[in-house]
C-alpha positions as CSV (number, residue, x, y, z in Angstrom):
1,X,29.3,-57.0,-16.5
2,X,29.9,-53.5,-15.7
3,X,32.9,-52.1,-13.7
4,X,32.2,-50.5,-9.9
5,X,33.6,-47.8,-8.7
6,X,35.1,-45.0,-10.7
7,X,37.4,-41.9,-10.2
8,X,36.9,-38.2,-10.5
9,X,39.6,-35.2,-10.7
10,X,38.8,-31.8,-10.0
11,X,41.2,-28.8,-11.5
12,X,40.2,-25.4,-10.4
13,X,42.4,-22.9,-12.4
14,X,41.9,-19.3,-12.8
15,X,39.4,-19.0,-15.9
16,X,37.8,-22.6,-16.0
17,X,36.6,-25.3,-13.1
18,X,37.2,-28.4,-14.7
19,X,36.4,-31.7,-14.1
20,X,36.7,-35.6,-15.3
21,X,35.1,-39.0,-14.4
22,X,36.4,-42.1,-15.6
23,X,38.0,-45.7,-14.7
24,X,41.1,-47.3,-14.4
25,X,41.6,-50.6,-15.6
26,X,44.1,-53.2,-14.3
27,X,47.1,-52.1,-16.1
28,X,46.0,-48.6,-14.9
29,X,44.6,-47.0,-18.2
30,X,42.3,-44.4,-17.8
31,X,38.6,-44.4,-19.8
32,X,36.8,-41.1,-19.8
33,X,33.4,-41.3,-18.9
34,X,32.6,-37.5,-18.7
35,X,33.7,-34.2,-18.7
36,X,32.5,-31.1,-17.8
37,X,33.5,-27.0,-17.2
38,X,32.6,-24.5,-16.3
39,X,33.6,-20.8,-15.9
40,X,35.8,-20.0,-12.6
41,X,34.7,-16.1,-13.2
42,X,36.5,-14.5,-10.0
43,X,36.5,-17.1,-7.6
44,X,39.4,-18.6,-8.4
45,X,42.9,-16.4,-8.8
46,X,46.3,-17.3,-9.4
47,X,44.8,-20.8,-9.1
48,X,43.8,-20.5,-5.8
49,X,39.9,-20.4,-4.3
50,X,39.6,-16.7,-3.3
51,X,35.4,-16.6,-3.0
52,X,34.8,-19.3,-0.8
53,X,30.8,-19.4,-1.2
54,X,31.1,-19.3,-5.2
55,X,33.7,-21.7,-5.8
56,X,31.3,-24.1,-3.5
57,X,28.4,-22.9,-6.0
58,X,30.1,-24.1,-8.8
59,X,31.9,-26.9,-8.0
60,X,27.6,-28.4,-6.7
61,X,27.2,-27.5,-9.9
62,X,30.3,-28.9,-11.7
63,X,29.2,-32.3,-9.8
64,X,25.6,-32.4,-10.7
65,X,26.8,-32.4,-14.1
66,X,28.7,-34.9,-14.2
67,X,26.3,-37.0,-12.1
68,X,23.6,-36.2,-14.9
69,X,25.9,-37.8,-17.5
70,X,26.6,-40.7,-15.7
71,X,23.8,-41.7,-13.4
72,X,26.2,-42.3,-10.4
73,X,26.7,-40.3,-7.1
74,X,30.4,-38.7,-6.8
75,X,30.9,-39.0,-2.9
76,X,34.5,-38.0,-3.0
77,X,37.0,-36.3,-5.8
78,X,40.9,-35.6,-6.2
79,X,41.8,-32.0,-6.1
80,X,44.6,-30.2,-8.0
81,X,47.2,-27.6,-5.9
82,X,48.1,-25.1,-7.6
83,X,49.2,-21.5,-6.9
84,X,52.1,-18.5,-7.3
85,X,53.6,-19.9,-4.0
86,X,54.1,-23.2,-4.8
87,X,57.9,-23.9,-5.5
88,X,60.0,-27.2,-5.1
89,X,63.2,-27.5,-2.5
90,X,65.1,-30.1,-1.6
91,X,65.1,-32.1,1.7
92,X,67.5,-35.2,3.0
93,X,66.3,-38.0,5.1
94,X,69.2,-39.8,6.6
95,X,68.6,-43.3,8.5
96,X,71.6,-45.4,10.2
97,X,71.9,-49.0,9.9
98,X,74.4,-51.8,10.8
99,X,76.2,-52.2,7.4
100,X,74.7,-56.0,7.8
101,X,70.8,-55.9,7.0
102,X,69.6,-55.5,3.8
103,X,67.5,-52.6,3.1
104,X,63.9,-53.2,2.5
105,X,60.7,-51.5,0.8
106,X,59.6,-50.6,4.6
107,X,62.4,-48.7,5.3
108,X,62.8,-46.5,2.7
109,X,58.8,-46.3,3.1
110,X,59.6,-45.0,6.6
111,X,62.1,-42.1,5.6
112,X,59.4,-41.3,3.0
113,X,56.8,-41.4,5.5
114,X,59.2,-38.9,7.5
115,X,59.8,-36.4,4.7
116,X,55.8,-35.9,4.5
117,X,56.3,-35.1,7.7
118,X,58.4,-32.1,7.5
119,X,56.5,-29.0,7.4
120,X,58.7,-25.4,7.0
121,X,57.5,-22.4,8.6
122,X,54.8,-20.8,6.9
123,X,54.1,-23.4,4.3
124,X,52.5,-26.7,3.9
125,X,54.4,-29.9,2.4
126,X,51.7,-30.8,-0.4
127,X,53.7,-33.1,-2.0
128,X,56.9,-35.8,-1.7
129,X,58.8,-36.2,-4.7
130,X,60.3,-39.8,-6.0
131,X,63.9,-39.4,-4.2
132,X,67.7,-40.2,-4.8
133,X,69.5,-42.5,-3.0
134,X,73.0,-42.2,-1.5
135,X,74.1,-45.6,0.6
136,X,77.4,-44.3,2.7
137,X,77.8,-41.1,0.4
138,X,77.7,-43.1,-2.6
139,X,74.4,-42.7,-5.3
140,X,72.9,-46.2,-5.8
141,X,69.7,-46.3,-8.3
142,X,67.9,-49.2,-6.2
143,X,69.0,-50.0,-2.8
144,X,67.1,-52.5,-1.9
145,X,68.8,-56.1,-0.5
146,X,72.0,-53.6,-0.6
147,X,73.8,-52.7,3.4
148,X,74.9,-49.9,4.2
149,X,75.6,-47.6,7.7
150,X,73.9,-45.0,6.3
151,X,71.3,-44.4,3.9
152,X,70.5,-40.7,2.8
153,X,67.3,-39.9,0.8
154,X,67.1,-36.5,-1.3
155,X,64.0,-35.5,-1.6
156,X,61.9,-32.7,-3.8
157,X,59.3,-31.3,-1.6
158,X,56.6,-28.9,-3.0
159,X,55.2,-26.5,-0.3
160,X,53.3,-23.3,-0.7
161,X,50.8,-21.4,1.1
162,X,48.5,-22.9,3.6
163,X,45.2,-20.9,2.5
164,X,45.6,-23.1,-0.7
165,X,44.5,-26.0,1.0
166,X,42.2,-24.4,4.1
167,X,40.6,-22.5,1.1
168,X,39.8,-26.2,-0.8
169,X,38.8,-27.8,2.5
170,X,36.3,-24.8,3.3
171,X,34.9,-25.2,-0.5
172,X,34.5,-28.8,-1.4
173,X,34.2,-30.3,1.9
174,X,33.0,-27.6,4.3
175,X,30.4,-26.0,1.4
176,X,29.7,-28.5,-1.5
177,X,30.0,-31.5,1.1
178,X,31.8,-33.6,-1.3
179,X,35.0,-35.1,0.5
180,X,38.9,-34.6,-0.8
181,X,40.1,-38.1,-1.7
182,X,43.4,-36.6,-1.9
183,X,45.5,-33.4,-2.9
184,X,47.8,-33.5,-6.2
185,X,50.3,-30.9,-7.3
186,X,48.7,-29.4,-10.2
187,X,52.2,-28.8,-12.6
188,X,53.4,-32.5,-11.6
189,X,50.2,-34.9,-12.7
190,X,50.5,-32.5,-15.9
191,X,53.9,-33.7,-16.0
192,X,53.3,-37.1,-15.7
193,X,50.8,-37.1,-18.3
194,X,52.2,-35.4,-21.2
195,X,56.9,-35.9,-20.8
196,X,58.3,-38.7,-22.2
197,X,60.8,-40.9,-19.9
198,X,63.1,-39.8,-22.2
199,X,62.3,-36.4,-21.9
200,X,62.7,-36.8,-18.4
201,X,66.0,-38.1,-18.4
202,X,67.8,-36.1,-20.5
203,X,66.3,-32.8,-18.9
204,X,63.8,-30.7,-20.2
205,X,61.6,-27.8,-18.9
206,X,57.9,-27.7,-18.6
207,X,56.4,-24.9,-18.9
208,X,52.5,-24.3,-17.9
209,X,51.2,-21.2,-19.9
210,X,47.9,-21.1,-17.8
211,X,45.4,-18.2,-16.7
212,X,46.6,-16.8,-14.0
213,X,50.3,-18.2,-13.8
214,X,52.8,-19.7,-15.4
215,X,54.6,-22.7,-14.0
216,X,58.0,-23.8,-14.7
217,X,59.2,-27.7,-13.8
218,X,62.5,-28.3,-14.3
219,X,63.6,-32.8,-14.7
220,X,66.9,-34.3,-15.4
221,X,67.9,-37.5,-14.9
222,X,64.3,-38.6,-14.5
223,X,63.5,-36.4,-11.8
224,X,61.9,-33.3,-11.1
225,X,64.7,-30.9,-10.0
226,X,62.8,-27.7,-9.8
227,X,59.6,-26.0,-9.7
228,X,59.2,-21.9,-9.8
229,X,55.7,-19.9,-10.5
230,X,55.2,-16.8,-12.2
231,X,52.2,-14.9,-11.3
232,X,51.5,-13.9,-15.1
233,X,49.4,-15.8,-17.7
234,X,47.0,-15.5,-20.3
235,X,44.5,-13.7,-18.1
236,X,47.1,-10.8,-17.7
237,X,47.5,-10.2,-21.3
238,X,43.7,-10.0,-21.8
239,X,43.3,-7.4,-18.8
240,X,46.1,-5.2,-20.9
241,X,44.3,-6.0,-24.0
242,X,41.2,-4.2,-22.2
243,X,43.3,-0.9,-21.8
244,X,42.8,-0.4,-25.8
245,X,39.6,0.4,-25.0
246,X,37.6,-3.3,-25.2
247,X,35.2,-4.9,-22.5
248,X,36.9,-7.9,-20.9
249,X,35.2,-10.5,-23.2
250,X,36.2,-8.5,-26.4
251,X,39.5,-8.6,-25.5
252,X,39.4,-12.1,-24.6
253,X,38.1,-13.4,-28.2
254,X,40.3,-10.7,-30.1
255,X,43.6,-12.2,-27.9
256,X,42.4,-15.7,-29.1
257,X,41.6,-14.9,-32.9
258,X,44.0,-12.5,-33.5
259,X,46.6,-12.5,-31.3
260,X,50.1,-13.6,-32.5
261,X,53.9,-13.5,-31.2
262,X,57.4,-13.4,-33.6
263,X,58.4,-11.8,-36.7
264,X,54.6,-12.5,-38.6
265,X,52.7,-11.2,-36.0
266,X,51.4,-8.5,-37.8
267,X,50.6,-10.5,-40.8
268,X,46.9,-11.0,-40.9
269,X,45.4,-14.4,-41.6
270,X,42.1,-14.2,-42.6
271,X,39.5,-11.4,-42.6
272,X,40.1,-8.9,-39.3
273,X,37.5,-6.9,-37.7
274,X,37.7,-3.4,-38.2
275,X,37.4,-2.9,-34.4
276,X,40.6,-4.3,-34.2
277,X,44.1,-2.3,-34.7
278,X,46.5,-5.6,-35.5
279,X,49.1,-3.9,-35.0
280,X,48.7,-2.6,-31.6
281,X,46.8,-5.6,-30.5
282,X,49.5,-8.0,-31.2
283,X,52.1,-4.9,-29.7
284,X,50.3,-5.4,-26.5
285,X,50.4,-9.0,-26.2
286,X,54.3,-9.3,-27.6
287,X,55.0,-7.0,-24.1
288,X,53.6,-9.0,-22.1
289,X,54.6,-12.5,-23.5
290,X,58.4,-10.4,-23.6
291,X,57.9,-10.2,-19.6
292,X,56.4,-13.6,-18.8
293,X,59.1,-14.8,-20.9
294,X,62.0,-12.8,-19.4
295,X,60.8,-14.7,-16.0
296,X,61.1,-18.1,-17.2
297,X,64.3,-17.4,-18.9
298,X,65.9,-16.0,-15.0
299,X,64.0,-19.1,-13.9
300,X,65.9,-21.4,-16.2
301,X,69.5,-19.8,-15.0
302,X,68.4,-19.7,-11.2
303,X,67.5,-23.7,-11.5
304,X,71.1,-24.4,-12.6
305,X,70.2,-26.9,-14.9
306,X,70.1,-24.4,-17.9
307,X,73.0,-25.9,-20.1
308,X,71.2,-29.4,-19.3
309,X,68.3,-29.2,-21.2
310,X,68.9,-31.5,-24.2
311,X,65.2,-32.0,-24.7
312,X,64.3,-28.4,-24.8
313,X,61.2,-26.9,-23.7
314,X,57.4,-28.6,-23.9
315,X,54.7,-26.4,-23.8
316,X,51.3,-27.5,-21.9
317,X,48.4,-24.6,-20.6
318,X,45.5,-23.4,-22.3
319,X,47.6,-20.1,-23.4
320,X,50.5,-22.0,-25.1
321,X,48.2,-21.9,-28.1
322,X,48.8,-18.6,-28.8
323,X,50.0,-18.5,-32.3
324,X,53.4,-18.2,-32.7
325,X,54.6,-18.6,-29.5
326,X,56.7,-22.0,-29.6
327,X,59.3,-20.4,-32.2
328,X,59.1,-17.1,-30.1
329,X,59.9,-18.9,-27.0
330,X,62.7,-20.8,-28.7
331,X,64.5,-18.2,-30.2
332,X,64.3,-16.1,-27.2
333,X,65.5,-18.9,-24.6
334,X,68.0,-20.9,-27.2
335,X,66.3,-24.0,-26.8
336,X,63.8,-26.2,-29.1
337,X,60.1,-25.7,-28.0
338,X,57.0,-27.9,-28.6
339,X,53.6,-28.5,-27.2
340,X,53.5,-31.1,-25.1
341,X,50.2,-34.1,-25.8
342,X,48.8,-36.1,-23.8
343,X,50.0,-39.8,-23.8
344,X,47.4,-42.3,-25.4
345,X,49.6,-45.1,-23.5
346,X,47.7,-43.6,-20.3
347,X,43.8,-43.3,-21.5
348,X,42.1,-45.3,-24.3
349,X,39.6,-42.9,-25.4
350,X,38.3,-39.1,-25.4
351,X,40.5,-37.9,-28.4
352,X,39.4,-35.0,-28.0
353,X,40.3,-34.3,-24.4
354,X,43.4,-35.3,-24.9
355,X,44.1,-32.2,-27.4
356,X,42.5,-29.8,-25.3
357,X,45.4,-28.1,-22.8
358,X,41.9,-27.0,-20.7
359,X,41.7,-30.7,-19.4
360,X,45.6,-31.8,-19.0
361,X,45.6,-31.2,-15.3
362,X,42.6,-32.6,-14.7
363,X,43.1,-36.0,-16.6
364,X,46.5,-36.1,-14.8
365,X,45.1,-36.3,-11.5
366,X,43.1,-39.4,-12.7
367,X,46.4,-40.9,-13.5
368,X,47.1,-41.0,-9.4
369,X,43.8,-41.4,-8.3
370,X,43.2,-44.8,-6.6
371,X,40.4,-44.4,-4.2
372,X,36.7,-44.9,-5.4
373,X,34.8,-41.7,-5.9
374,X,31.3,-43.5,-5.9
375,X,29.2,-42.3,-3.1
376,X,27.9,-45.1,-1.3
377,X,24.0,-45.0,-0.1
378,X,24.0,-45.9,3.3
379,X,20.9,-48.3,3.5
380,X,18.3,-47.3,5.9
381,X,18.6,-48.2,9.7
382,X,16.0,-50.8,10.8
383,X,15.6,-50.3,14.7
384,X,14.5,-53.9,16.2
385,X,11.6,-54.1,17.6
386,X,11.7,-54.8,21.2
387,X,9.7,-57.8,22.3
388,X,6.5,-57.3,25.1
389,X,7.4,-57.8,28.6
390,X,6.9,-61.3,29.9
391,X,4.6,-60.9,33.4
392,X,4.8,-63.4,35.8
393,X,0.5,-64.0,36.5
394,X,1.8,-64.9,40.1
395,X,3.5,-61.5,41.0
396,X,0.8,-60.0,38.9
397,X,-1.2,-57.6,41.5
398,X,-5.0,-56.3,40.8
399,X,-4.5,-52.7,39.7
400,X,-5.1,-50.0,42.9
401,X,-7.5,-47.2,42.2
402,X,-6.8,-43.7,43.6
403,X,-8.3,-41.0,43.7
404,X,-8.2,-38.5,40.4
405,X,-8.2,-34.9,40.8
406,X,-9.1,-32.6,38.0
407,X,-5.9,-31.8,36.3
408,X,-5.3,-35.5,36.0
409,X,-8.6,-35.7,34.4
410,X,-8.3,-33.0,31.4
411,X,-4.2,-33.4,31.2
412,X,-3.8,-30.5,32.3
413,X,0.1,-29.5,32.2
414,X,2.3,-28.4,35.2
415,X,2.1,-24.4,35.1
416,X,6.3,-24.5,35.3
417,X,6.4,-26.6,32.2
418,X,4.3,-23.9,30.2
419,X,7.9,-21.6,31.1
420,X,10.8,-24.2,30.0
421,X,12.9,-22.7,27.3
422,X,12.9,-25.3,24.4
């Protein structure tokens, strides 16, 4: 018998709209039952919805797609946040007790419930991060059934803009009339998806090379511990590719053919088109990477955590494959780099999604999607039929005639109706 219900992500970064349908088992493993994406052309900038009318367009048509595929009707979907003014900070929830009761699930689901309530000026709270606990000053992993007179939560919010959210709302709901099952910080499903616990624990930085930014998550001790955006990516090192004189789409396919970063990048592999001077090409792309770079590396050193790092640096984002760039990025920040890959622990099929850095986002949202996405078809409304009046034969009386004059005859209409506004 076939599972109902299924769950669909949405990820709308700066050069593709992509999205993912699939189910969740029991044990929460994630089968792929389509995929699509398409093109975000200009509508979508530093991974937020800039054209409101065309991102509607597309994401109608990203839909219908994956409708086609799978014969269902997507009524609802989960929604990446992303952007250049996202950033984590930290936040405290403190709740007294009476040293006697024992702390339970509901109320540390209270000061949780508290912290999604904060809200700093000029920013919206998208997400609350897993906390630590202190129980009077002291750290205690799991407090639960403990006492204490005070217990102190330390959060990691992530806030940016509000036009990130008012600009998804106006798109997807207000537009394509699909409803927003829920919001998910782009960077941290990613996260979820691709670092190991131990990864995670003994500190490591993430580092999304997307389109139109590059992300930087910080974890130690299980925990994300910081979160900073650059507003550089891949699509900035095609727009200075263009200044050597090639159309946008040239540039594009010479950046992702021939481009190259380190001490080889000038040694060809493979034929090269004579439209292309390596040397300058790869000059180009070496300055930028140099400055994106640069960034992260202040990043690393503002966070604090830069001498904690014992897992080094993973690499997720469509333009991490540039070739080259893990040993570049190594040498330059002192730390061992890799690309990060998708855990098979988490979804039992769709190889081949799982090695594409286009769909890591997307497929991480599906790992904290729980609502089903099917659209439900409302069945039709029967009105009841009223039953005929019941007419007492001894109050009946014979009908009176009267006389009819000759409007009443032809139904002729009152000359002030003929001047009512509709």
């Amino acid at each position: 018998m076939e599972q109902a219900g299924f769950i669909v992500g949405i990820d709308l970064g700066t050069s593709k709209i992509v999205g993912v349908l699939g189910r969740k088992n029991e044990q929460g493993v994630i089968s792929v039952l389509a995929s699509e994406s398409i093109p975000s052309d200009s509508c979508v900038k530093y991974g937020v919805i800039y054209n409101i009318d065309e991102a509607a367009g597309k994401i109608k048509k990203l839909i219908s797609l994956l409708e086609n595929k799978t014969g269902k009707k997507i009524g609802k979907v989960y929604v990446s946040v992303a952007g250049k003014s996202l950033r984590a900070i930290e936040h405290t929830e403190t709740k007294l007790s009476d040293g006697i009761t024992p702390i339970t699930f509901a109320m540390l689901d209270g000061m949780e419930q508290q912290a999604k309530l904060n809200k700093p000026d000029f920013f919206t709270n998208y997400s609350v991060l897993a906390p630590e606990y202190y129980l009077d000053g002291k750290y205690e992993e799991d407090p639960i059934e403990k006492t204490a007179s005070a217990i102190e939560g330390r959060y990691r919010l992530v806030i940016g803009r509000p036009n990130i959210k008012n600009n998804l709302v106006k798109s997807i709901t207000g537009k394509a009339q699909i409803e927003i099952a829920g919001y998910l910080v782009g960077p941290v499903a990613a996260g979820a998806l691709v670092l190991d616990e131990a990864d995670r624990q003994a500190g490591c930085a993430l580092i999304d090379f997307g389109a139109g930014t590059t992300t930087l998550s910080i974890y130690k001790d299980g925990l994300l511990r910081y979160m900073s955006v650059i507003p550089f990516g891949g699509r900035t090192i095609t727009k200075d590719i263009q200044a050597l004189g090639f159309v946008y789409d040239s540039a594009e396919t010479y950046k992702i053919r021939y481009g190259k970063v380190g001490k080889d990048k000038n040694k060809p592999e493979g034929s090269v088109s004579p439209d292309v001077d390596l040397r300058e090409l790869n000059k180009v792309i070496q300055l930028r990477q140099d400055e994106i770079i640069l960034n992260v590396i202040n990043q690393i050193k503002l966070s604090g955590y830069g001498d904690q790092l014992d897992a080094g640096i993973i690499m997720i984002g469509g333009a991490s494959q540039m070739n080259g760039l893990a040993d570049y990025l190594s040498e330059k920040v002192q730390l061992p780099a890799k690309r990060g890959v998708v855990k098979r622990v988490y979804i039992n099929n769709a190889a081949e999604l799982l090695q594409n850095p286009l769909y890591t986002q997307a497929l991480g949202l599906l790992l904290f999607a729980n609502e089903n996405c099917e659209k439900k078809e409302e069945a039709p409304k029967i009105e009841p039929v009223a039953a005929p009046p019941v007419i007492d034969p001894v109050e009946q009386k014979p009908p009176q005639r009267s006389r009819r004059s000759i409007f009443d005859i032809f139904k002729v209409p009152d000359m002030g109706d003929l001047f009512k506004e509709d």
